[in-house]
C-alpha positions as CSV (number, residue, x, y, z in Angstrom):
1,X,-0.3,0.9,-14.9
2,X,2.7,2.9,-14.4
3,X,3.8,4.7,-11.2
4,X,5.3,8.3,-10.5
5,X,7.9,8.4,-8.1
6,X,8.9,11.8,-7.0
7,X,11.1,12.9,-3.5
8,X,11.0,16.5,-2.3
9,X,13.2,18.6,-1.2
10,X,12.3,17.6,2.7
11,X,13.5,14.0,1.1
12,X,9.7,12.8,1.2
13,X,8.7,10.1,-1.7
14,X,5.6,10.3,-3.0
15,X,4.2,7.8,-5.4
16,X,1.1,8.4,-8.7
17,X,-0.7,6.1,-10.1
18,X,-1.3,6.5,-13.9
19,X,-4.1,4.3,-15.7
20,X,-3.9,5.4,-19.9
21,X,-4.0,9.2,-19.5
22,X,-5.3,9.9,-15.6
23,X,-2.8,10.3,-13.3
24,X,-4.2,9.7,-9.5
25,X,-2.6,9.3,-6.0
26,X,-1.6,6.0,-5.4
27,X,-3.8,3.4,-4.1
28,X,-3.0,0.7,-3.1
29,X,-6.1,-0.6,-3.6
30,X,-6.0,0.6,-7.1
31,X,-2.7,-1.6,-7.5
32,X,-3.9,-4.6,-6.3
33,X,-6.9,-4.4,-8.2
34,X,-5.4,-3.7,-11.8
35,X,-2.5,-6.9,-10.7
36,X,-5.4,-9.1,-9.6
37,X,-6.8,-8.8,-13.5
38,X,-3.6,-9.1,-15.2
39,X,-2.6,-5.6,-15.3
40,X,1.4,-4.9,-15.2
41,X,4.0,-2.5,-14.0
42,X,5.3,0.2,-17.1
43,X,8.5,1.2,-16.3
44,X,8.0,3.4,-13.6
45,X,8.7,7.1,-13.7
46,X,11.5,8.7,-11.1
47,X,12.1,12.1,-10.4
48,X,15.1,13.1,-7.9
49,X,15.9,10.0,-6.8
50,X,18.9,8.3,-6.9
51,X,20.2,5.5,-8.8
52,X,20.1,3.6,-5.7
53,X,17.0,4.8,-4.6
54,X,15.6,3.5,-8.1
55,X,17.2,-0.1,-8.0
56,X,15.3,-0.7,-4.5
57,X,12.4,0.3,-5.7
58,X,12.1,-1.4,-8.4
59,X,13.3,-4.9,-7.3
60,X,10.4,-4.2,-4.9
61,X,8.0,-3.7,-7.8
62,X,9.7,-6.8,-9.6
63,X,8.6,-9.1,-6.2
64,X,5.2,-7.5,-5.9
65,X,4.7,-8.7,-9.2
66,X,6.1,-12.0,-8.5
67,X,3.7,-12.7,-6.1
68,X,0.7,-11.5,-8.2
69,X,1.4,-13.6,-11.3
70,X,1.9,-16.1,-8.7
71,X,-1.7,-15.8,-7.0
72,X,-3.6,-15.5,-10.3
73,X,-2.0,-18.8,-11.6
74,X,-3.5,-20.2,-8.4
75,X,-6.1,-19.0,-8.5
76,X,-6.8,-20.4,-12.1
77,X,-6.2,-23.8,-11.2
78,X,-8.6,-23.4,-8.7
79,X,-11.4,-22.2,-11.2
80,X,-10.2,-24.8,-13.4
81,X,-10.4,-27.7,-11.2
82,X,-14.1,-26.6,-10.0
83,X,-15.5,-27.5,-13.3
C-alpha cells in the first residue's frame, strides 16, 4: 500500500490510501487490515511538506510497521503451536 501525504495551504495534512491503481481516503482500518496480511508501506508520497515534516512521518510509519511484523510473527507461533 502506499500513502499520499498532502498539506494545504491552511497547513492541514491529509493522508490517501493507494491499493494497485485506487486511490481512497485513508482508513485506518484499511491500514491495519492490509499490515495484518503481510501487506507493506511503498515509499510514501509527499506533497508540500517539509523535509522535516517527511522524516517524522516516516519514522512513524517505520514503527507502525515494527509493531505489525511483530504481531504477525506472534501470532504465527501461536497457530503453529496449536497444531
Amino acid at each position: 500500500m502506499k500513502l499520499i501525504f498532502t498539506k494545504d495551504a491552511n497547513n492541514e495534512v491529509g493522508v490517501k490510501i493507494q491499493t494497485g491503481t485506487i486511490i481512497e481516503d485513508f482508513s485506518y482500518i484499511e491500514m491495519v487490515r492490509q499490515l495484518l496480511n503481510g501487506g507493506d508501506f511503498y515509499k510514501p508520497d509527499f506533497i508540500n511538506l517539509t523535509e522535516e515534516e517527511k522524516g517524522k512521518i516516516e519514522l512513524m510509519l517505520d514503527k507502525i510497521k515494527e509493531v505489525f511484523v511483530e504481531e504477525t510473527e506472534d501470532l504465527s507461533i501461536d497457530e503453529s503451536e496449536d497444531r
